[in-house]
LUMKOLLUM-870929 format. One record per residue (C-alpha): y negated, x, z; residue in one letter. Coordinates in steps of 0.05 Angstrom, whole numbers, plus 5000, padded with zeros to 4 digits. Layout:
YXZa/...
REM end
This chain:
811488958043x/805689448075x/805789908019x/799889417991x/795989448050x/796290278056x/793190287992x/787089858006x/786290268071x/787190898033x/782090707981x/776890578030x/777891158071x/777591487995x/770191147982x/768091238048x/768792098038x/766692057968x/759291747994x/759492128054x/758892688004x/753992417959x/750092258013x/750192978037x/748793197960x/743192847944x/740593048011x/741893817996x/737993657926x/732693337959x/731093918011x/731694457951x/725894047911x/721693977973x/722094717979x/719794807907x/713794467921x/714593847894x/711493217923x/716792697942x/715892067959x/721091587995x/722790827983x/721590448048x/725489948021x/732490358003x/729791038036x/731391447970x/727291997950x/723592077891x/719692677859x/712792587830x/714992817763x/720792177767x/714891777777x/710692077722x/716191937671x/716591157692x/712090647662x/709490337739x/709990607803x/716690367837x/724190567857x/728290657804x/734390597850x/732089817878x/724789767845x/721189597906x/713489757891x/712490067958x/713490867968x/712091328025x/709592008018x/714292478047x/711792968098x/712493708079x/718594108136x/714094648152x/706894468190x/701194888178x/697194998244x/689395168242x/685895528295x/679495158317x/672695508315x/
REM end
């Protein structure tokens, strides 16, 4: 009788840790092109990221994940200071 009800649990405790990790992936993918050098830009609408050579390859400028028009240049990790004259 709960054997049914286990399994739904069990599945979304399954798809829950499987994006949890893919979450955490794309993150660790996104950090390793920023370090390249790459420019990446971010969707303000679904807040994934986007390299300028993805954008290059596309036919307009929008997400390929949602295809809002609207993108977000992301800021670079490491911030270059200037000593003033």
């Amino acid at each position: 009788m709960f054997h049914g009800s286990y399994r739904v649990i069990f599945a979304k405790c399954l798809i829950a840790l499987v994006y949890s990790h893919y979450k955490r992936l794309i993150s660790l993918v996104d950090e390793k092109e920023e370090r390249i050098g790459g420019i990446l830009y971010e969707c303000v609408n679904c807040g994934s990221k986007i390299t300028a050579e993805q954008l290059s390859m596309t036919p307009e400028i929008k997400c390929p994940i949602c295809g809002y028009r609207i993108l977000r240049k992301v800021r670079p990790p490491i911030v270059k200071h200037v000593k003033a004259r």
